[in-house]
PyMOL Python script that loads the backbone (N, CA, C, O; Angstrom):
from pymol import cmd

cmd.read_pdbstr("""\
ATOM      1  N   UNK A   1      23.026  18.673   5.244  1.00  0.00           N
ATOM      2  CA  UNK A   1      23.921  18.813   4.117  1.00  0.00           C
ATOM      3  C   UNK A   1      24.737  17.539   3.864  1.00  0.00           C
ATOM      4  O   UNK A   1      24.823  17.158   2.697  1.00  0.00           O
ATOM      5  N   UNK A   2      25.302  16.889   4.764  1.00  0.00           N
ATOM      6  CA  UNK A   2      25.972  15.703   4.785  1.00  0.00           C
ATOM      7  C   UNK A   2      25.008  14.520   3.907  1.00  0.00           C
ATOM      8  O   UNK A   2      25.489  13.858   2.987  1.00  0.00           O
ATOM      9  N   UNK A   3      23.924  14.423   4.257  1.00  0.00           N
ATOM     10  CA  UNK A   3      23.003  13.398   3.065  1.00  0.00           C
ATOM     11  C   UNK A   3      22.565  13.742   2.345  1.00  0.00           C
ATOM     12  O   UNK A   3      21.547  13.110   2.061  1.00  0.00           O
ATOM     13  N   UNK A   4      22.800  14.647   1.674  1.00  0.00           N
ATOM     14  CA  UNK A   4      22.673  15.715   0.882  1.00  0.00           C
ATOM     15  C   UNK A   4      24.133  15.219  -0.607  1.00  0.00           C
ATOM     16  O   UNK A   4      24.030  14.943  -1.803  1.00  0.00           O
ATOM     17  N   UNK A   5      24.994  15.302   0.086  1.00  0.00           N
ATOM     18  CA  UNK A   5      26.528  15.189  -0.413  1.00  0.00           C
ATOM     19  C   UNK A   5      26.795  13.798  -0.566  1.00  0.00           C
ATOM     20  O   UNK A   5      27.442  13.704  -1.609  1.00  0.00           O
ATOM     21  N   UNK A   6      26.626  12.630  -0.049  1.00  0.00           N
ATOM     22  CA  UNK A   6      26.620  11.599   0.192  1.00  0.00           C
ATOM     23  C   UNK A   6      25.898  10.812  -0.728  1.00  0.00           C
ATOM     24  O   UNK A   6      26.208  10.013  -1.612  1.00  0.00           O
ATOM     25  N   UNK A   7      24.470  11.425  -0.108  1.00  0.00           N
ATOM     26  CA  UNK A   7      23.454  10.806  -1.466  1.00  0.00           C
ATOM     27  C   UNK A   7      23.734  10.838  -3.172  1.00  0.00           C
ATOM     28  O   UNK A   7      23.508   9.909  -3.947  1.00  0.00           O
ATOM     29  N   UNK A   8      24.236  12.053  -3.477  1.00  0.00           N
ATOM     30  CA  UNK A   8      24.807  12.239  -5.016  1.00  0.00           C
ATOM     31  C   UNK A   8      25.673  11.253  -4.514  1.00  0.00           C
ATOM     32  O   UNK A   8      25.156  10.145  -4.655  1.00  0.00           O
ATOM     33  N   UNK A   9      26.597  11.212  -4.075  1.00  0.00           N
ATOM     34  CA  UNK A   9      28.322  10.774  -4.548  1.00  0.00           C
ATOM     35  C   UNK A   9      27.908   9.411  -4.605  1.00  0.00           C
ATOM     36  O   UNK A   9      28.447   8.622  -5.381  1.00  0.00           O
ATOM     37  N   UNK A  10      26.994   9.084  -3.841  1.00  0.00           N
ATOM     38  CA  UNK A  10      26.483   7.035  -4.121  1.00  0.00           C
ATOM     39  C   UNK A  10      25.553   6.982  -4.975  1.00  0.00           C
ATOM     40  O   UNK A  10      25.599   5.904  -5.569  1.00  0.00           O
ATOM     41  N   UNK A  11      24.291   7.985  -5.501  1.00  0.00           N
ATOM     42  CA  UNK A  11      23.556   7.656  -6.520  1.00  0.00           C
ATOM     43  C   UNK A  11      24.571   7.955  -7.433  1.00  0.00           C
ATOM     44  O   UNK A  11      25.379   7.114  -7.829  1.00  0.00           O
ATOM     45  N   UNK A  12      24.551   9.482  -7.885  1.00  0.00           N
ATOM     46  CA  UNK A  12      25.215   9.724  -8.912  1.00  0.00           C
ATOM     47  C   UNK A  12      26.819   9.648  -9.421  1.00  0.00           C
ATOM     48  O   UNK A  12      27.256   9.606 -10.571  1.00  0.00           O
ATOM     49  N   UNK A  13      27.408   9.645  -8.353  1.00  0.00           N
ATOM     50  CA  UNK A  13      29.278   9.426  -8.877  1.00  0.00           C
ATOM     51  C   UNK A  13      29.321   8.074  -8.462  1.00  0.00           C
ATOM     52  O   UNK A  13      30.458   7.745  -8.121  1.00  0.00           O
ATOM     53  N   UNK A  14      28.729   7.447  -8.399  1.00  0.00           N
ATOM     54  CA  UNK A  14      28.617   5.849  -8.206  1.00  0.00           C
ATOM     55  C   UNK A  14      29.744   4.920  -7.475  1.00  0.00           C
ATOM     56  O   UNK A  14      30.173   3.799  -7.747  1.00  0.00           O
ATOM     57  N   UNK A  15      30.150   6.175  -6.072  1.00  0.00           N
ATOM     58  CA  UNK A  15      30.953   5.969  -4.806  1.00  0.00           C
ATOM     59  C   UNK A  15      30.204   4.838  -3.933  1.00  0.00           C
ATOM     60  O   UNK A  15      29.496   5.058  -2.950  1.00  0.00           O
ATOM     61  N   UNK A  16      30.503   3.604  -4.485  1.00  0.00           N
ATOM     62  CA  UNK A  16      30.045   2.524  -3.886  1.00  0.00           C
ATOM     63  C   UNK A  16      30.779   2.396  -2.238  1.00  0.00           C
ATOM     64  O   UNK A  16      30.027   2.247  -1.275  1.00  0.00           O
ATOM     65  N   UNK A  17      31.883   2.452  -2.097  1.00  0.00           N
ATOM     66  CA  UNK A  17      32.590   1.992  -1.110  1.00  0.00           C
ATOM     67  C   UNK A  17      31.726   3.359   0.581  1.00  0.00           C
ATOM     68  O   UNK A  17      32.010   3.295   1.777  1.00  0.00           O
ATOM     69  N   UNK A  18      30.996   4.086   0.063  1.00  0.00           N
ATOM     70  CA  UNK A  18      30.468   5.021   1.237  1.00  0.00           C
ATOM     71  C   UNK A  18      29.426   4.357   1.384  1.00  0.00           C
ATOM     72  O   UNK A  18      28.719   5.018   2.144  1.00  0.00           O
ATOM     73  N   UNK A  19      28.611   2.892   0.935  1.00  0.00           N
ATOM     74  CA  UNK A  19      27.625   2.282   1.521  1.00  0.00           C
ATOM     75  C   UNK A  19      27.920   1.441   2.240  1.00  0.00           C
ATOM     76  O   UNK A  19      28.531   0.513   1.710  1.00  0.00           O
ATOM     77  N   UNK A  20      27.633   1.331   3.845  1.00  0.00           N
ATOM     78  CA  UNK A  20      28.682   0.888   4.636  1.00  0.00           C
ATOM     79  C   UNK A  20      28.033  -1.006   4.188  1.00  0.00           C
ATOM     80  O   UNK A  20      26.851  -1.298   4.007  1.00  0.00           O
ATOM     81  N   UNK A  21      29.077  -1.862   4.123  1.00  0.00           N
ATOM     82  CA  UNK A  21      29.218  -3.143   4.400  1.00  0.00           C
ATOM     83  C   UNK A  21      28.985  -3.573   2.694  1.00  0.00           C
ATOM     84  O   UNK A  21      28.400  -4.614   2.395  1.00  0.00           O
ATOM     85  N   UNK A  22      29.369  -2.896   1.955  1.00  0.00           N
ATOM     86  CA  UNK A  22      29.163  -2.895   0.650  1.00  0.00           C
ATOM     87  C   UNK A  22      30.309  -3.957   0.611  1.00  0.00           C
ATOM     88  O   UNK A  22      31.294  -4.071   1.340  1.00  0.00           O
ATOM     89  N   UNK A  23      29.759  -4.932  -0.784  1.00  0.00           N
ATOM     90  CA  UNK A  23      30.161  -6.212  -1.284  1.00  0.00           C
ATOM     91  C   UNK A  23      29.385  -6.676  -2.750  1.00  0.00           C
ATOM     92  O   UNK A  23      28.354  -7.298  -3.004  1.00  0.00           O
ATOM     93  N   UNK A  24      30.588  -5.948  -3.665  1.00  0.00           N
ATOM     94  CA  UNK A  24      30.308  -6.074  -4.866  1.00  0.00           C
ATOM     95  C   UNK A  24      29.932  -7.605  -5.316  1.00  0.00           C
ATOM     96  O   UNK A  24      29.345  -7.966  -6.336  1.00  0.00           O
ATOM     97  N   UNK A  25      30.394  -8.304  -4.358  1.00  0.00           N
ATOM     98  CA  UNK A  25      30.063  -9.861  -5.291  1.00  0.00           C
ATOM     99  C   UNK A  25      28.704 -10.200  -4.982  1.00  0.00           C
ATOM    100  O   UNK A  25      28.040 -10.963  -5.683  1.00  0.00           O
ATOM    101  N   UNK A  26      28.190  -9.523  -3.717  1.00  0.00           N
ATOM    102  CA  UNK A  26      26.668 -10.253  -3.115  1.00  0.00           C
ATOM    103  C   UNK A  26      25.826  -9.188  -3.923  1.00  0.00           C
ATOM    104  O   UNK A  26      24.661  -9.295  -3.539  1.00  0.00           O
ATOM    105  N   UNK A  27      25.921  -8.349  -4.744  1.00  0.00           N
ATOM    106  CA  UNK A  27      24.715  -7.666  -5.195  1.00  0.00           C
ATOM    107  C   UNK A  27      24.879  -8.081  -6.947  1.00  0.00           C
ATOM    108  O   UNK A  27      25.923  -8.659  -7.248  1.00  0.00           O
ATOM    109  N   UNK A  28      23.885  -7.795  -8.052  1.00  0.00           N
ATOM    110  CA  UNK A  28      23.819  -8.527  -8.881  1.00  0.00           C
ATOM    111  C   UNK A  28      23.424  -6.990  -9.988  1.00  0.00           C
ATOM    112  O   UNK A  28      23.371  -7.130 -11.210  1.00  0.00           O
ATOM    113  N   UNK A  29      23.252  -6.012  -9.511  1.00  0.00           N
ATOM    114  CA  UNK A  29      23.144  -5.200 -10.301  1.00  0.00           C
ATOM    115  C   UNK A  29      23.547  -3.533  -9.642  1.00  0.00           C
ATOM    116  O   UNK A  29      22.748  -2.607  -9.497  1.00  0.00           O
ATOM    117  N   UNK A  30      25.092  -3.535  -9.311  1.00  0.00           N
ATOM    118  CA  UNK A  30      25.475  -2.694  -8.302  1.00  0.00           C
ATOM    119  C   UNK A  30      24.783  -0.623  -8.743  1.00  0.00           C
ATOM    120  O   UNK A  30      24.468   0.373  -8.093  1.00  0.00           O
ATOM    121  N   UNK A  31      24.879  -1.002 -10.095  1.00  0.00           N
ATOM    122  CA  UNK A  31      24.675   0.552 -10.413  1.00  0.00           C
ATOM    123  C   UNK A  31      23.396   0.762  -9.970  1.00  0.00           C
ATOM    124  O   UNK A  31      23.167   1.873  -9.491  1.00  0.00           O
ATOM    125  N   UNK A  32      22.509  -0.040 -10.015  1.00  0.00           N
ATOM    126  CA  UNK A  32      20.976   0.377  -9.710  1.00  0.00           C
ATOM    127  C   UNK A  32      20.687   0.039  -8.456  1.00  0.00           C
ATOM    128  O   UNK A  32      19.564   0.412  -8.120  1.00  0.00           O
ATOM    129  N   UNK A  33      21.550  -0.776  -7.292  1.00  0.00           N
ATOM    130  CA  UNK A  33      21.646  -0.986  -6.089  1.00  0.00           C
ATOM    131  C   UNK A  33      21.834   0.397  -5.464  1.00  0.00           C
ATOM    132  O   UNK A  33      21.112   0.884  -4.595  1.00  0.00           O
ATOM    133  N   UNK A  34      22.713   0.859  -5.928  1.00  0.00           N
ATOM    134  CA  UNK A  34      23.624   2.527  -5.180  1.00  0.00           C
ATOM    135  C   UNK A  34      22.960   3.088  -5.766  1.00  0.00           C
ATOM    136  O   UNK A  34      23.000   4.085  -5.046  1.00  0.00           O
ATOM    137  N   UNK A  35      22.120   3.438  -6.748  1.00  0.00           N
ATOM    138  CA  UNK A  35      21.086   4.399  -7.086  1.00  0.00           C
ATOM    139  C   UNK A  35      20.152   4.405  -6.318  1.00  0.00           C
ATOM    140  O   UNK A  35      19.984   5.484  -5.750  1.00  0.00           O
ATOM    141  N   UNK A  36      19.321   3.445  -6.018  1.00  0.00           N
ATOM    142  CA  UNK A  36      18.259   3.213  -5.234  1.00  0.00           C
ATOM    143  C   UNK A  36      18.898   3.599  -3.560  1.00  0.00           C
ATOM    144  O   UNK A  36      18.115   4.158  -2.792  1.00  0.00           O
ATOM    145  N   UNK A  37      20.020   3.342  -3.175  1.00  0.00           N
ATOM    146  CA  UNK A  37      20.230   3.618  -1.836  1.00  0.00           C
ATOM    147  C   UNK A  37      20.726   5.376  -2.109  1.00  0.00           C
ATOM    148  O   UNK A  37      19.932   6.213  -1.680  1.00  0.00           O
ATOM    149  N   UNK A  38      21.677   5.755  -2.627  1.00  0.00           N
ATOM    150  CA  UNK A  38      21.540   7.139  -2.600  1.00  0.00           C
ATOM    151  C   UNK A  38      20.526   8.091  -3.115  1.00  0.00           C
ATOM    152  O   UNK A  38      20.787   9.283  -2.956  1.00  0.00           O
ATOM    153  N   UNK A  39      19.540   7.811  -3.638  1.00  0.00           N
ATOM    154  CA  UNK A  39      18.685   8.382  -4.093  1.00  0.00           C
ATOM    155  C   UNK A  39      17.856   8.576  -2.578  1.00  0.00           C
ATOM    156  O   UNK A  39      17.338   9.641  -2.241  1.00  0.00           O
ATOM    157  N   UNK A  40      17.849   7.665  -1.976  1.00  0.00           N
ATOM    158  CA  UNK A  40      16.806   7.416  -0.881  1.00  0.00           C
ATOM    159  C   UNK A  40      17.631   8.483   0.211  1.00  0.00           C
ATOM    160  O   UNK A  40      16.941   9.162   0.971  1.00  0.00           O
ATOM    161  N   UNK A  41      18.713   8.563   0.239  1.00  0.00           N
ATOM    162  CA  UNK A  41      20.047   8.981   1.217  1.00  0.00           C
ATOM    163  C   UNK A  41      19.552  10.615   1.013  1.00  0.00           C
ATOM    164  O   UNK A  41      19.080  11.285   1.931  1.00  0.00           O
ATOM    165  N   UNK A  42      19.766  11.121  -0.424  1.00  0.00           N
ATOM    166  CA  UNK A  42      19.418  12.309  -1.038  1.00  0.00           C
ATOM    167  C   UNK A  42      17.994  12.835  -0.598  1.00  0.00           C
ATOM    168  O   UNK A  42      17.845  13.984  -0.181  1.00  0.00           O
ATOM    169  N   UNK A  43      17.215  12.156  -0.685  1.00  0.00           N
ATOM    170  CA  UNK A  43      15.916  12.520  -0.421  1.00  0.00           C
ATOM    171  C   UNK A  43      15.791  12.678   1.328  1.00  0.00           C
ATOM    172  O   UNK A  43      15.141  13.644   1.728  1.00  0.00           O
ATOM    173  N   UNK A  44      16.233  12.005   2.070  1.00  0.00           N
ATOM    174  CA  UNK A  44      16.644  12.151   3.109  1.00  0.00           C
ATOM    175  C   UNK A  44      16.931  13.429   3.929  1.00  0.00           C
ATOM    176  O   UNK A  44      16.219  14.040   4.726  1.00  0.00           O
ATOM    177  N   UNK A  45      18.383  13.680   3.426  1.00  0.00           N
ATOM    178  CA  UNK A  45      19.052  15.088   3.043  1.00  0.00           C
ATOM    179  C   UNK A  45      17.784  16.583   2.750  1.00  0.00           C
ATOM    180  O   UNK A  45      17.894  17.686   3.285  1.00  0.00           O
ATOM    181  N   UNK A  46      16.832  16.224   1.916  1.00  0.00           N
ATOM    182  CA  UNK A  46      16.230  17.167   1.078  1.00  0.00           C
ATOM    183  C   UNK A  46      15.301  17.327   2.306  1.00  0.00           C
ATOM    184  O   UNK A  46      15.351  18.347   2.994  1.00  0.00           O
ATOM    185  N   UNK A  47      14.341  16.171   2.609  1.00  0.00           N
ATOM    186  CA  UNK A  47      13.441  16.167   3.382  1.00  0.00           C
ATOM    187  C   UNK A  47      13.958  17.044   4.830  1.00  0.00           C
ATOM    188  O   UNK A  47      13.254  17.952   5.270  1.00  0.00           O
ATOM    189  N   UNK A  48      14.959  16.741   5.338  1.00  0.00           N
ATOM    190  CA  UNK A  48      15.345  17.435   6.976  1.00  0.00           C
ATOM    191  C   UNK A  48      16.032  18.466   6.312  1.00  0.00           C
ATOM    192  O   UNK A  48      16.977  18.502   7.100  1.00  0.00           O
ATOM    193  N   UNK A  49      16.263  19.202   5.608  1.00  0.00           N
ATOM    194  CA  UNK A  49      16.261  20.627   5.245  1.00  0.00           C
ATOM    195  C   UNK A  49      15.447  21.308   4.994  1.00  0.00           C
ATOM    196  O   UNK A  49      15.426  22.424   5.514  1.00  0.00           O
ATOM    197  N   UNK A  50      14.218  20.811   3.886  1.00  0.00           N
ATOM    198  CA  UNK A  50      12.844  21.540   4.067  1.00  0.00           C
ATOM    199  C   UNK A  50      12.189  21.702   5.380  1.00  0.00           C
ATOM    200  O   UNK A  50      11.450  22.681   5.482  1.00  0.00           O
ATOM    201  N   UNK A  51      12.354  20.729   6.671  1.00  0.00           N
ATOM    202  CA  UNK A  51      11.540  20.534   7.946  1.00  0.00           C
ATOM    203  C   UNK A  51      12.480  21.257   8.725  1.00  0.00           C
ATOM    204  O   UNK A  51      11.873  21.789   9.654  1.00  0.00           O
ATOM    205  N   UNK A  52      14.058  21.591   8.767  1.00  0.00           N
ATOM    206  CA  UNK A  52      14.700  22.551   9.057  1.00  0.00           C
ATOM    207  C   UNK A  52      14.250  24.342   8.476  1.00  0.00           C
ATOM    208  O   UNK A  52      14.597  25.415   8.970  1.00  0.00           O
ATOM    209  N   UNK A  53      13.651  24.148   7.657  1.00  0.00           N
ATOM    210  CA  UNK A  53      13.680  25.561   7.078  1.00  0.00           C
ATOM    211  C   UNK A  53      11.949  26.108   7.299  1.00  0.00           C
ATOM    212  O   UNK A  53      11.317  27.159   7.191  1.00  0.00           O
ATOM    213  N   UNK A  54      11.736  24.938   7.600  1.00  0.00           N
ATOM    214  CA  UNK A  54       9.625  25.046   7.955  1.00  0.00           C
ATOM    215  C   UNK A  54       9.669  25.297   9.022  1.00  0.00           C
ATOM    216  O   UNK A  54       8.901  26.239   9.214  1.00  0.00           O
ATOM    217  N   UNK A  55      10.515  24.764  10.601  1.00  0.00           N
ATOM    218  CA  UNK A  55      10.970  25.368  11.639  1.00  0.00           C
ATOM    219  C   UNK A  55      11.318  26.801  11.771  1.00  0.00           C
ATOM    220  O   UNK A  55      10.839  27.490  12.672  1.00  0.00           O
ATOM    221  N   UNK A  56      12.232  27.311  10.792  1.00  0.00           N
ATOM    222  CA  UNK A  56      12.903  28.269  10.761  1.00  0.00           C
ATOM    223  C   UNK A  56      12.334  29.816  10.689  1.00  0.00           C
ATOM    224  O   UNK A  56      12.552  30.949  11.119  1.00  0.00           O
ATOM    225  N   UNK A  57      11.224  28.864   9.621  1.00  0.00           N
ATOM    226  CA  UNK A  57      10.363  30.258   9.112  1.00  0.00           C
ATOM    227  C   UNK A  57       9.129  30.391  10.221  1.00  0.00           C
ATOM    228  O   UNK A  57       8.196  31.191  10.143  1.00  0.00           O
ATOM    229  N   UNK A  58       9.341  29.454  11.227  1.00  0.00           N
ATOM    230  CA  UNK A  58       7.264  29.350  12.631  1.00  0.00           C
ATOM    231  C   UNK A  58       6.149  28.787  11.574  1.00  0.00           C
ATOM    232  O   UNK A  58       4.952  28.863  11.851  1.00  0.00           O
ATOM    233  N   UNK A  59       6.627  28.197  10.303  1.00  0.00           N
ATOM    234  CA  UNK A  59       5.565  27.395  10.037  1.00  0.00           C
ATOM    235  C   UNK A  59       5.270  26.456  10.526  1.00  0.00           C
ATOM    236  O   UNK A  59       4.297  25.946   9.972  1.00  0.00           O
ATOM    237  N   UNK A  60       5.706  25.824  11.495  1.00  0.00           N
ATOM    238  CA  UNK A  60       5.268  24.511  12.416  1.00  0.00           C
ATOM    239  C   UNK A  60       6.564  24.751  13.162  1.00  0.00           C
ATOM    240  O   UNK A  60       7.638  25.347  13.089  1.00  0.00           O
ATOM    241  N   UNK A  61       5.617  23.689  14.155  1.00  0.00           N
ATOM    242  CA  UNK A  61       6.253  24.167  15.669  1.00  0.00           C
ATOM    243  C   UNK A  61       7.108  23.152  16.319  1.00  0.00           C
ATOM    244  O   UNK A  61       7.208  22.269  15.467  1.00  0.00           O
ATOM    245  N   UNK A  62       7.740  22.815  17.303  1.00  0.00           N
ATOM    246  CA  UNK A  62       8.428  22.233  17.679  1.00  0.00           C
ATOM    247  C   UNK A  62       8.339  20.827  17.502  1.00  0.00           C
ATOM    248  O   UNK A  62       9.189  20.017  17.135  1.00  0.00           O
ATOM    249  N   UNK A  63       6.902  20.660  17.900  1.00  0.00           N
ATOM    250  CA  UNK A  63       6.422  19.133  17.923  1.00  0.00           C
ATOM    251  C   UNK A  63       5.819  18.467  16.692  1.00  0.00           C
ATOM    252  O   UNK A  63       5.617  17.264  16.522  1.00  0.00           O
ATOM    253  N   UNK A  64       5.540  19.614  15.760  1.00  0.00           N
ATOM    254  CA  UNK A  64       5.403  19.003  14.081  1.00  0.00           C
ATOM    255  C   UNK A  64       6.699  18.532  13.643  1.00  0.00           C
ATOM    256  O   UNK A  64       6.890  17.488  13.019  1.00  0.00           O
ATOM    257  N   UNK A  65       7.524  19.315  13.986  1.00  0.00           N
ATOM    258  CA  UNK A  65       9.369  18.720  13.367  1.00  0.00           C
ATOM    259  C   UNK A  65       9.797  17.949  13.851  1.00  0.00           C
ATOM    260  O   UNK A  65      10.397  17.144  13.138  1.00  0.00           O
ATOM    261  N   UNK A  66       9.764  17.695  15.390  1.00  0.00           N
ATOM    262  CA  UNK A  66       9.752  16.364  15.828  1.00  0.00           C
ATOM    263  C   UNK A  66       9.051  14.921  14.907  1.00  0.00           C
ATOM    264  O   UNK A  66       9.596  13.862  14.593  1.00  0.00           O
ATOM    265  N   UNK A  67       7.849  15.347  14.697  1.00  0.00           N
ATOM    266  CA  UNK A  67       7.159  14.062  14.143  1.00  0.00           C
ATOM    267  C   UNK A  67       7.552  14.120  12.991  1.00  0.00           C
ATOM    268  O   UNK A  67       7.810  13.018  12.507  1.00  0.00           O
ATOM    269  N   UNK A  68       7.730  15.131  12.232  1.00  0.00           N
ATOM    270  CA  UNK A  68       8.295  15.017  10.862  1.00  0.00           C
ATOM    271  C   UNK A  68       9.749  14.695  10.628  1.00  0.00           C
ATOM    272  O   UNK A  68      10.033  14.004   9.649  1.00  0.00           O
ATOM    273  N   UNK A  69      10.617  15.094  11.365  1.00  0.00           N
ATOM    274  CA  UNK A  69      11.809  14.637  11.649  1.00  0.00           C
ATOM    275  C   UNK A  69      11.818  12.881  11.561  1.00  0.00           C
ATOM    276  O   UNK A  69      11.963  12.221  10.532  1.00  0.00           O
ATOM    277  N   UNK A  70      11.638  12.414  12.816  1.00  0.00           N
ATOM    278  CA  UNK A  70      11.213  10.743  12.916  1.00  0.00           C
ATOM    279  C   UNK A  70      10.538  10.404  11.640  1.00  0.00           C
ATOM    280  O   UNK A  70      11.338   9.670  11.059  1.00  0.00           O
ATOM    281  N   UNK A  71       9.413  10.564  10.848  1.00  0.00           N
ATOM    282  CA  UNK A  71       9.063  10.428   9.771  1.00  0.00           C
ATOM    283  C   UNK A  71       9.968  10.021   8.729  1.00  0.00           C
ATOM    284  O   UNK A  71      10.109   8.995   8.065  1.00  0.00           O
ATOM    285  N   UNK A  72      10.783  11.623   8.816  1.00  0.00           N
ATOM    286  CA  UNK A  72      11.615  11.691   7.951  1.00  0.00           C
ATOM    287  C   UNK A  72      13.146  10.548   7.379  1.00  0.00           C
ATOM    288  O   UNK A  72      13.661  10.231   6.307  1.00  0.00           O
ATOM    289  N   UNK A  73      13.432  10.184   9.241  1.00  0.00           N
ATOM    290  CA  UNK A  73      14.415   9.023   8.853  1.00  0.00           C
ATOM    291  C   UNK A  73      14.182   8.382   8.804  1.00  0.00           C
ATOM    292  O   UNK A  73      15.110   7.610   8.563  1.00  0.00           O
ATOM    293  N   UNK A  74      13.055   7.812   8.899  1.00  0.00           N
ATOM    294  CA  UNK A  74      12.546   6.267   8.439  1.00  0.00           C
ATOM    295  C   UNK A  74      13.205   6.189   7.192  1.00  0.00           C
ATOM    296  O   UNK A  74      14.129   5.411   6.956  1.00  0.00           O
ATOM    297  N   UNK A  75      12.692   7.048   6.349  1.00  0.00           N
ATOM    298  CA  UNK A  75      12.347   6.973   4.654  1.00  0.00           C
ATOM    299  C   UNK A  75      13.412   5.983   4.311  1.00  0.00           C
ATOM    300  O   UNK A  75      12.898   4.916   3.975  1.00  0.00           O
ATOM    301  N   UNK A  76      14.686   5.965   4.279  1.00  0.00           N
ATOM    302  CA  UNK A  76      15.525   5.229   3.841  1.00  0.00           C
ATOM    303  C   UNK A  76      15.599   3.680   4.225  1.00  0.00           C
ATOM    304  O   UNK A  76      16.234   2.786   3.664  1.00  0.00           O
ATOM    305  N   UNK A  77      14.920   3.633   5.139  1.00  0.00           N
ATOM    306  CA  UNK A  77      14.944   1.876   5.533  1.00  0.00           C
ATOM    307  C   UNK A  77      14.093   1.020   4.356  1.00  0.00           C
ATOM    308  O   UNK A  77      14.514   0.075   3.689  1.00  0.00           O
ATOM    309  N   UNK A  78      12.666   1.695   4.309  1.00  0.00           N
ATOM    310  CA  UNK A  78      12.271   0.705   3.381  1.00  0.00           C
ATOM    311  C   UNK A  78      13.166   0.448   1.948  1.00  0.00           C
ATOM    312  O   UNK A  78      13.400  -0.655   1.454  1.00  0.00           O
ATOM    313  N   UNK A  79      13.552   1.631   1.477  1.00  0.00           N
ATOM    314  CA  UNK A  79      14.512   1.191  -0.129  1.00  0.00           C
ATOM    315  C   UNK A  79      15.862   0.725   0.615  1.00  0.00           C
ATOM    316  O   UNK A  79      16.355   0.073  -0.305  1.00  0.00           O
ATOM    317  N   UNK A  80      16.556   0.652   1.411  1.00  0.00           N
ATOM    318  CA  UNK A  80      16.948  -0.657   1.735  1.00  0.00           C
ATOM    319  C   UNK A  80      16.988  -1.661   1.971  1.00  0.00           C
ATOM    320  O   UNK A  80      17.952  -2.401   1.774  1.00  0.00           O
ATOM    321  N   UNK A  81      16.112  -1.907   2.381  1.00  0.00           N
ATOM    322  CA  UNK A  81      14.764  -3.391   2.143  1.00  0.00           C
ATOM    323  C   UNK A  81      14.696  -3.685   1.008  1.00  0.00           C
ATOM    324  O   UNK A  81      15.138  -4.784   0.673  1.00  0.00           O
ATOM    325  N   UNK A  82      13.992  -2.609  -0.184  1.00  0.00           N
ATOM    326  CA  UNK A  82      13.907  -3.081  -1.495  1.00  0.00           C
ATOM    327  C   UNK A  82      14.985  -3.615  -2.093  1.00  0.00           C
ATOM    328  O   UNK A  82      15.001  -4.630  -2.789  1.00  0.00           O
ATOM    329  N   UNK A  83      15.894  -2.907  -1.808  1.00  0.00           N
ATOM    330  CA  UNK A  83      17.581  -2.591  -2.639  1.00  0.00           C
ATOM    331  C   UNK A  83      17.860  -4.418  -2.372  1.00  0.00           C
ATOM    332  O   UNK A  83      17.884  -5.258  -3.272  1.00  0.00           O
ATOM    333  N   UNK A  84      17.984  -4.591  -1.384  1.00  0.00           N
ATOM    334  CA  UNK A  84      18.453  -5.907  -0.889  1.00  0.00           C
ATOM    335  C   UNK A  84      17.904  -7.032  -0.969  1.00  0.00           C
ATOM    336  O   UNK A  84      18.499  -8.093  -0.777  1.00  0.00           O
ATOM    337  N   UNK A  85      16.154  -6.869  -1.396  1.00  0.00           N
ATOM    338  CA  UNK A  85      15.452  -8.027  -2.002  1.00  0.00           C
ATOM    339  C   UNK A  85      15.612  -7.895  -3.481  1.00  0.00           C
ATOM    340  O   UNK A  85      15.900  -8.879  -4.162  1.00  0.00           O
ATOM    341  N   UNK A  86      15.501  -7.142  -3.811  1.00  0.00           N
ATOM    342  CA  UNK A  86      15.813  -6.673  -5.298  1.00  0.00           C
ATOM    343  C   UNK A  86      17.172  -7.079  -6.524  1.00  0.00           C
ATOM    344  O   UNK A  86      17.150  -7.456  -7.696  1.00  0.00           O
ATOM    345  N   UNK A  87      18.267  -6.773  -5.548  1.00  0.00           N
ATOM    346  CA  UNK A  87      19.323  -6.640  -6.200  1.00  0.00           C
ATOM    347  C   UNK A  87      20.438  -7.435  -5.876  1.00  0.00           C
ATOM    348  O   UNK A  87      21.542  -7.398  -6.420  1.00  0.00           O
ATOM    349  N   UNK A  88      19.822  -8.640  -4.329  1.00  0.00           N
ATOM    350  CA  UNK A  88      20.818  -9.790  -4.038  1.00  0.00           C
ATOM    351  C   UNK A  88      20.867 -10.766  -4.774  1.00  0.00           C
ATOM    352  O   UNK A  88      19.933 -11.277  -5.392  1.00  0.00           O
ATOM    353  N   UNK A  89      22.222 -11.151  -4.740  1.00  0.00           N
ATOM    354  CA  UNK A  89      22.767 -12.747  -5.474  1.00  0.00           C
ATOM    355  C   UNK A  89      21.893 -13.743  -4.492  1.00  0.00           C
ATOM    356  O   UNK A  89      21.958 -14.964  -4.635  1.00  0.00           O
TER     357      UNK A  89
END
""", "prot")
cmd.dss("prot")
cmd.show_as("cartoon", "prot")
cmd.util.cbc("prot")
cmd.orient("prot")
C-alpha cells in the first residue's frame, strides 16, 4: 500500500520532494522525470499486491512469490536509469 500511495503523490500530485535526493536544477524536465519515477513506484505497489493476493488465494506457492517478489522490485531500477539518462542537465 505504501507504493501504492507514494507512487500517485510523485506521478500524479507531482510531490517532488518524496524522490529521495531530488534536485530541481539537475533535471531538465521535472514533471515527466516524477512521472516516469512514480509511475514505476505505482506499478511496483500494484505488482506486490497482485503476488500478495496470488499467495493468498494457493495460486502459487511460496517459492513462485519469492521469485516474483525479487522480479517484482527490480522493476523500478531500470526507469530510473531511464529517468536519469533522459531527463539530466
Amino acid at each position: 500500500m505504501p507504493c501504492i500511495v507514494l507512487g500517485y503523490l510523485i506521478a500524479v500530485k507531482q510531490k517532488h520532494g518524496l524522490i529521495a535526493g531530488w534536485d530541481k536544477l539537475k533535471i531538465s524536465n521535472p514533471k515527466a522525470f516524477a512521472g516516469l519515477i512514480g509511475y514505476s513506484v505505482l506499478s511496483l505497489g500494484i505488482l506486490i499486491a497482485v503476488i500478495g493476493g496470488a499467495w493468498y488465494l494457493r495460486l502459487i506457492g511460496e517459492i513462485e512469490m519469492t521469485i516474483y517478489l525479487v522480479i517484482a522490485s527490480l522493476t523500478p531500477i531500470p526507469c530510473v536509469v531511464v529517468a536519469h539518462r533522459k531527463f539530466a542537465k
